[in-house]
C-alpha positions in Angstrom: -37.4 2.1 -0.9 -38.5 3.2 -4.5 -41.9 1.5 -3.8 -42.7 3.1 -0.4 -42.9 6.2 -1.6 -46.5 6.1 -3.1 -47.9 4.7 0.1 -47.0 8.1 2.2 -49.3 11.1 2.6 -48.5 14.1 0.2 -48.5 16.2 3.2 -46.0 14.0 4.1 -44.2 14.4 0.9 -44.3 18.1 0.9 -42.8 18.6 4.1 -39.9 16.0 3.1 -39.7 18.7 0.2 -39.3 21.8 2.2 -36.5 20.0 4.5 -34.6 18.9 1.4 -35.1 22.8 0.1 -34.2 24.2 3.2 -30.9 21.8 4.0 -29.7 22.6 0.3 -29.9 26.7 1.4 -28.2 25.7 4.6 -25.9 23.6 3.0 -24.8 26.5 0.5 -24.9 29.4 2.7 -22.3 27.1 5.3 -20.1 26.5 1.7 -19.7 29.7 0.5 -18.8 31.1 4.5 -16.3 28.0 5.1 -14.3 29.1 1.3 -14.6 32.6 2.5 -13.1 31.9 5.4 -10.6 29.7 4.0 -9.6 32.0 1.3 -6.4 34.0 3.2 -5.3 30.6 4.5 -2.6 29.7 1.7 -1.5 26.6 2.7 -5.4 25.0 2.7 -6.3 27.1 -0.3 -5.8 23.8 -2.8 -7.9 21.5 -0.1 -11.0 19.7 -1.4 -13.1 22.7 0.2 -12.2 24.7 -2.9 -11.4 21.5 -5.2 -15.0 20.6 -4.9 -18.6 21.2 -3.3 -17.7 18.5 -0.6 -18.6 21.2 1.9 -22.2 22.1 0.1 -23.0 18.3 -0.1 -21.4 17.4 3.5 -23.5 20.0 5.4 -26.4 19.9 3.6 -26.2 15.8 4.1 -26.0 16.6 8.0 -29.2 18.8 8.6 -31.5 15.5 6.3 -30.0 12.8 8.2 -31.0 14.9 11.5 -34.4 16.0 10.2 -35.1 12.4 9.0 -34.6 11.5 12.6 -36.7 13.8 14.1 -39.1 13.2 11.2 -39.2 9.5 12.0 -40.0 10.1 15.4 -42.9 12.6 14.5 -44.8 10.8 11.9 -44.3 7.4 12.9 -42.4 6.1 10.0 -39.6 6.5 8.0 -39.8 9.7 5.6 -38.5 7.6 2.5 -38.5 10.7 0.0 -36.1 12.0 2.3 -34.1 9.1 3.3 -33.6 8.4 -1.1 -32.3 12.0 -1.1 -29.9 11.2 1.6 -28.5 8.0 -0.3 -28.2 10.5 -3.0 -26.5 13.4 -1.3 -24.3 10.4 0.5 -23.0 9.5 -3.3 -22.4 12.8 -4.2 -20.3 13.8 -0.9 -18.3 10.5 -1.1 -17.0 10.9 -4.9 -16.5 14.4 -4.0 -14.3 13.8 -1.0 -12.6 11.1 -3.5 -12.3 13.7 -6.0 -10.3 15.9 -3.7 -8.1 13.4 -1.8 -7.2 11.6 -4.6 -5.2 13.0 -7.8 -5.7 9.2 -9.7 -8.2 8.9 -11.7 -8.5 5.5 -11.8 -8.9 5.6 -8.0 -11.7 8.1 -8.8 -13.6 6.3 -11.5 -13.3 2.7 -9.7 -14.5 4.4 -6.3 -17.0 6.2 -7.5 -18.5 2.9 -9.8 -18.6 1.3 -6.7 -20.1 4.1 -4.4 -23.0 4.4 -6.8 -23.3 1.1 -7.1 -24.2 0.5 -4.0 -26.2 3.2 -3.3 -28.2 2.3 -6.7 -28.6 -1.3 -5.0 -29.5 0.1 -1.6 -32.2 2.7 -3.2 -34.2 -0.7 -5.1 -33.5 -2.9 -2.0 -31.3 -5.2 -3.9 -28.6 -4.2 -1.2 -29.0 -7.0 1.4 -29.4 -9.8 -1.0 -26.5 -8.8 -3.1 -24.6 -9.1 0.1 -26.1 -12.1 1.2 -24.8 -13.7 -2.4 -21.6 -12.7 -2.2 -21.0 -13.9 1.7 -22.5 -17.5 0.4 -19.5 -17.6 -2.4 -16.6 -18.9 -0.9 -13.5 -21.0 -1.2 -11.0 -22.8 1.1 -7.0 -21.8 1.5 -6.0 -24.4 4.4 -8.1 -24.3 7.6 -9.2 -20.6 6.0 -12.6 -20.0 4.4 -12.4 -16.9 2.7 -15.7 -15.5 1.4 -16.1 -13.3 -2.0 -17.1 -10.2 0.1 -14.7 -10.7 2.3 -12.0 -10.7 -0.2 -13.6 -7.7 -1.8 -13.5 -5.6 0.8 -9.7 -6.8 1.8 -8.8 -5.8 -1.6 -10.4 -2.1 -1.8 -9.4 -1.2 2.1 -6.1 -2.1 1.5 -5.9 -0.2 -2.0 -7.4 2.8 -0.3 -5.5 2.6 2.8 -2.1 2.3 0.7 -3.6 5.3 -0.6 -4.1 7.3 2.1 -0.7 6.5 3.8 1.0 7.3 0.8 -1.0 10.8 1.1 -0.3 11.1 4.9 3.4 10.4 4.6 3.2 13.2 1.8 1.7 15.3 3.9 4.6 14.9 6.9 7.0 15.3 4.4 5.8 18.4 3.7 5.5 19.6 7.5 8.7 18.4 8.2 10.3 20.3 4.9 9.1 23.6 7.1 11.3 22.6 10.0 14.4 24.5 9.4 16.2 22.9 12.7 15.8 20.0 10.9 18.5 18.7 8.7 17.6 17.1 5.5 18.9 13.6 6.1 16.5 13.0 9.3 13.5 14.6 7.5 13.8 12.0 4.9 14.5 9.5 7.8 11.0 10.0 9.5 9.0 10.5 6.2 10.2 7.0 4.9 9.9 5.3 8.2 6.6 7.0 8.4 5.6 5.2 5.1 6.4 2.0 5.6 4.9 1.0 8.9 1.6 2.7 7.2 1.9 0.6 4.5 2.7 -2.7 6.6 0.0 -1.8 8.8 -2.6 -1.6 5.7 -1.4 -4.7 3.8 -2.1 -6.4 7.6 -5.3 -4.7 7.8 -6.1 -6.0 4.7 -5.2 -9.9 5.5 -7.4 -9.4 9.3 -10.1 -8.1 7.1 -9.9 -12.1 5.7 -10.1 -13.6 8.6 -6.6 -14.8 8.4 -4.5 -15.2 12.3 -1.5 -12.8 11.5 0.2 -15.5 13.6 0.4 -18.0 11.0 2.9 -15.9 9.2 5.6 -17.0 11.5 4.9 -20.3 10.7 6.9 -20.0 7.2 8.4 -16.6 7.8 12.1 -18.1 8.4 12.0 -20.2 5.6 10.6 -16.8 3.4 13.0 -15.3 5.0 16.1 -17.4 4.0 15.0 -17.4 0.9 14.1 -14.2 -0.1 17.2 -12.6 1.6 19.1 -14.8 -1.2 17.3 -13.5 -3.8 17.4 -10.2 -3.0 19.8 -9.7 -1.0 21.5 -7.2 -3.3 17.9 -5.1 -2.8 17.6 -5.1 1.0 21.2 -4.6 1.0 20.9 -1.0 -0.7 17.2 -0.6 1.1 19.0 -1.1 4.4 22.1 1.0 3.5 19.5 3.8 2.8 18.6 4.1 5.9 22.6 3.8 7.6 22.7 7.0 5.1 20.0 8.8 6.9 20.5 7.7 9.9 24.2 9.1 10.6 23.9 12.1 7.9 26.8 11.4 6.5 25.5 12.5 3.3 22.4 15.4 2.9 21.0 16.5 -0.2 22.4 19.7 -1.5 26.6 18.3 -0.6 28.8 17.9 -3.2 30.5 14.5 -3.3 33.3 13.0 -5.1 33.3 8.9 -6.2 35.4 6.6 -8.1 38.5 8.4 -7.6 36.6 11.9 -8.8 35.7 10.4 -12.1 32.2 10.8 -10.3 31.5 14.6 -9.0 28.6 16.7 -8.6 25.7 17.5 -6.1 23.9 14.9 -4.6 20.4 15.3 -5.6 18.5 12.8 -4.3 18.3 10.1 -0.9 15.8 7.2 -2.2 15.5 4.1 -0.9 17.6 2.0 -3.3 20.2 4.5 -4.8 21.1 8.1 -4.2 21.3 10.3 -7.1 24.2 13.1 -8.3 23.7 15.4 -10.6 27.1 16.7 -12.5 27.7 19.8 -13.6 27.7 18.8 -17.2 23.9 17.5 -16.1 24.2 14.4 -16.4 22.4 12.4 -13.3 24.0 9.6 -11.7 21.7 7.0 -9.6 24.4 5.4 -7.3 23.4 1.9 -5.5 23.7 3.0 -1.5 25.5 -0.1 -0.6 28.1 1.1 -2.9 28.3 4.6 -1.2 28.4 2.9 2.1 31.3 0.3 1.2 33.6 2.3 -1.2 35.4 5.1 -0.5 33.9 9.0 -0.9 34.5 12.7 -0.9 32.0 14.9 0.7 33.1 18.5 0.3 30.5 20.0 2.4 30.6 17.3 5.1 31.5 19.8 7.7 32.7 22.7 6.0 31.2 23.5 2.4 34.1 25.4 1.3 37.3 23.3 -0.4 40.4 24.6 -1.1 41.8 24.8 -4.7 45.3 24.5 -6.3 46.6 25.9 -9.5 50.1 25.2 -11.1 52.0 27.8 -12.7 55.3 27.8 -14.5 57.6 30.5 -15.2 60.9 31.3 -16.3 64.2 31.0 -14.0 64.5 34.5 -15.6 61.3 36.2 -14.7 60.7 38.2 -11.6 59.2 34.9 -9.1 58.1 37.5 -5.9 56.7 39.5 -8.3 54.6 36.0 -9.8 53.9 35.9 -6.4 52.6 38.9 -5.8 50.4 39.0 -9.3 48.8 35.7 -8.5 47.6 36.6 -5.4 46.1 39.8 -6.8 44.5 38.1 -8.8 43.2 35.5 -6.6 41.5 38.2 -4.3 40.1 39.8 -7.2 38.4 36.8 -8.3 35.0 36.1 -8.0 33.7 33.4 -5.2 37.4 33.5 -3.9 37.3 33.5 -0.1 38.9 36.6 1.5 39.3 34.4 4.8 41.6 32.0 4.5 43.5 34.7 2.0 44.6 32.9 -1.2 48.9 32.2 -0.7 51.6 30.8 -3.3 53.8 28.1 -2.2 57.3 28.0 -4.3 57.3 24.2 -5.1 59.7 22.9 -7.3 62.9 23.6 -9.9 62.6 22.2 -12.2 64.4 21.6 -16.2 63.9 25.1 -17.5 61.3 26.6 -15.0 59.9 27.3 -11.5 57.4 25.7 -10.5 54.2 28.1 -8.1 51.1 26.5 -6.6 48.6 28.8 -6.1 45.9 27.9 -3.4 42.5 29.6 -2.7 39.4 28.4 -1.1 35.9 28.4 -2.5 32.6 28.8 -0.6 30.4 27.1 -2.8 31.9 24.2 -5.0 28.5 23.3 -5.6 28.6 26.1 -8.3 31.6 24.7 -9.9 35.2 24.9 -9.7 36.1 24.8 -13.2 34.7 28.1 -14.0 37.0 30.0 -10.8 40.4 28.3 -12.1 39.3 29.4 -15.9 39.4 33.5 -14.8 42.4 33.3 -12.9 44.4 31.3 -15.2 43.3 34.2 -18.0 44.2 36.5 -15.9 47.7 35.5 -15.2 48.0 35.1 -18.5 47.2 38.9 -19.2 49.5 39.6 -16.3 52.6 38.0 -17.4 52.5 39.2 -21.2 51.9 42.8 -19.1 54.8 42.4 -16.8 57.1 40.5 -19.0 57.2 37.0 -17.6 57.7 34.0 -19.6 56.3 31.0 -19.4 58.5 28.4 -20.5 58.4 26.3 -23.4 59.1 22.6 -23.0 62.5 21.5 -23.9 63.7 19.8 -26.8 66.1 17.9 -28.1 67.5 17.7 -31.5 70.1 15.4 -33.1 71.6 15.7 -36.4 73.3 12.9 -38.3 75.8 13.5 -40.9 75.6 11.4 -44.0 
C-alpha cells in the first residue's frame, strides 16, 4: 500500500486530504454532541463514550470508508492515502473500544499488540503472506489437522469471548439487582446460569473455530465423566448444592442463620458457587461448603419471619415482691430499644427452686441481624437498677459448710 502512494496524482492526494480533514471535523462535532447528550444519563455516564474518543475515531472512521467508496468509483482506483488513514483510524477505534470494555490491562496491551500488528502488516502488504505462513504450519491430533492460525485465532476468540460473557453476565447482574420483585436467591440463580452457558458456549466456539466435530466429545465423555466425578466429586457436590440453594430460597443474602448447634451465627453474606459465606458479629467471615448447609441441620431466623423471640432468666428471692418482678421486667422490656411492641414482651413464672424463683422473660426482636447480645445487655442493667430501687434480692447461691472438731 506504502508504495502506491507515489504513483497517484497530487490532485488526487489533496482531495484524499480534505476528506480525511473534513471526516476528523465530522467525527468531533458527532463526539462532543453524543457526550453531551449522554451527560444527564447516569447509569451510561462511565461507558466508553466518556472513557475514551471511541466515538471521535468510530464516526470519523465511517464518513472515510464511505468516501473511499465513492472515491473508488470516481477516480478509477483505489485512493490509497485514504484507505492507510482508514487502517489507521481502524487501530485507533479498536484499542479504544478495548480500552473501555475491558478493565485488564493485560487484555489491553495483548489486544492492542496484536491489532497494530496487523494493521502494521496490512499497511506494507506483508498481511496475506504472513497468513499464508501460518495456515501452511500445522500438526496432526488423530484424524484432526490443526493449523497454527487456526489455533491462534481459537485461542484469542475464546479468551475474548470468556471476556465478554464474564462482562455480559456482569452486566445482568446489575439489571436484575434493580428488580425489587425479585428476591435475591433467583437473581443470583439467573446471573450464574447466565454465566456458564456463555462460557460453555465460548470454550465450544473456540474448539469449532479448530475444526474439531463437537461430536467426538461423546466418544470419551462417559469415561471423563466417571472419572472426573470421582475426583471431584466433593466439588460438583457443593457446585450443584449451590444451585439447590438458589433454586428453593431457602437461604437469601441478608438472613441470619444459625449452624453447628449456634456455635456458628451471623448474617449470611454471600451465595457463591462452592461455599456460602457468614459474617459474625464479632466479624469474623465464615465460607461454609454448601453441601454442608444442604445436609446438616440449620437455623434461618429470617426464613419467613425476620423477627425471633428472646428469653432472659431472672432469679429472685422467695421474699421479694414476684408480681411486682413481673411487672418491672415488662416495663422495662417495652422500654427497651428494638423491643417489638406487637407481640408485647410477657414473664412466665418457671420454676422453684433451692432459695429462689425462677422468671423467664420473653420479647421479640425485629432485626437479629443487628445483634441480640446488645438488647439482653440493657435490660439485664436495667433490672438490675430496678431491683436495688425496689428492694428485691437476688439470691446468692447456697452453701454448705462443715466443721470438724479436733
Amino acid at each position: 500500500m506504502i508504495k502506491n502512494l507515489s504513483a497517484q496524482e497530487p490532485i488526487e492526494i489533496i482531495l484524499q486530504l480534505g476528506v480525511v480533514v473534513l471526516s476528523f471535523v465530522f467525527g468531533l462535532i458527532i463526539s462532543k454532541g453524543l457526550k453531551k447528550a449522554l451527560h444527564f444519563k447516569s447509569k451510561i455516564n462511565q461507558s466508553i463514550f466518556h472513557k475514551t474518543q471511541f466515538s471521535f475515531f468510530f464516526f470519523s472512521l465511517v464518513v472515510q470508508g464511505v468516501a473511499a467508496l465513492i472515491l473508488t468509483f470516481a477516480l478509477g482506483s483505489s485512493p490509497h492515502l485514504l484507505l492507510l488513514v482508514i487502517y489507521l483510524q481502524m487501530g485507533f477505534t479498536f484499542t479504544s473500544l478495548l480500552k473501555g470494555c475491558f478493565q485488564s490491562s493485560a487484555i489491553r496491551v495483548i489486544g492492542g499488540i496484536i491489532i497494530w500488528t496487523a494493521i502494521a502488516l496490512q499497511v506494507f502488504d506483508f498481511l496475506e503472506p504472513f497468513l499464508s505462513y501460518l495456515q501452511s504450519v500445522s500438526f496432526q491430533v488423530g484424524s484432526i489437522r490443526i493449523t497454527l492460525l487456526g489455533l491462534i485465532k481459537a485461542l484469542l476468540s475464546t479468551v475474548f469471548l470468556i471476556y465478554g460473557a464474564n462482562a455480559f453476565s456482569n452486566y445482568i447482574s446489575k439489571r436484575l439487582n434493580q428488580k425489587k420483585h425479585l428476591q435475591r436467591s433467583m437473581q443470583l440463580l439467573v446471573s450464574k446460569i447466565v454465566k456458564t452457558l456463555l462460557i460453555i458456549c465460548s470454550v465450544f466456539f473456540g474448539f469449532s473455530l479448530l475444526g474439531i466435530d463437537l461430536s467426538v466429545f461423546s466418544i470419551f465423555a462417559g469415561a471423563l465423566g466417571v472419572g472426573v466425578a470421582f475426583s471431584l466429586q466433593n466439588i460438583f457436590s457443593n457446585y450443584f448444592s449451590g444451585f439447590i440453594i438458589l433454586m428453593d430460597r431457602s437461604i437469601k443474602p441478608g438472613d441470619v442463620i444459625s449452624l453447628d448447634g449456634g456455635k456458628i451465627c451471623g448474617i449470611v453474606n454471600k451465595l457463591q458457587a462452592r461455599y456460602i459465606s457468614i459474617r459474625t458479629r464479632e466479624g469474623k467471615e465464615h465460607l461454609i461448603p454448601n453441601q454442608m448447609v444442604i445436609t446438616n441441620k440449620l437455623e434461618n431466623w429470617s426464613y419467613s419471619d425476620p423477627s425471633i423471640r428472646m428469653e432472659i432468666r431472672f432469679k429472685v428471692s422467695y421474699d421479694s415482691d414476684i408480681s411486682l418482678t413481673g411487672e418491672l421486667l415488662v416495663a422495662i422490656a417495652k422500654e427497651t430499644a428494638r423491643v417489638k411492641k406487637d407481640p408485647a414482651p410477657y414473664v412466665r413464672f418457671s420454676a422453684l427452686i433451692d432459695n429462689a424463683v425462677e422468671l423467664k422473660l420473653r420479647v421479640w426482636v425485629e432485626d437479629p441481624e443487628n445483634g441480640t447480645s446488645g438488647i439482653q445487655s440493657d435490660i439485664v442493667f436495667e433490672a438490675w437498677k430496678a431491683f436495688k430501687k425496689h428492694k428485691i434480692q437476688v439470691p446468692y447461691p447456697p452453701r454448705e459448710i462443715h466443721t470438724k472438731s479436733s
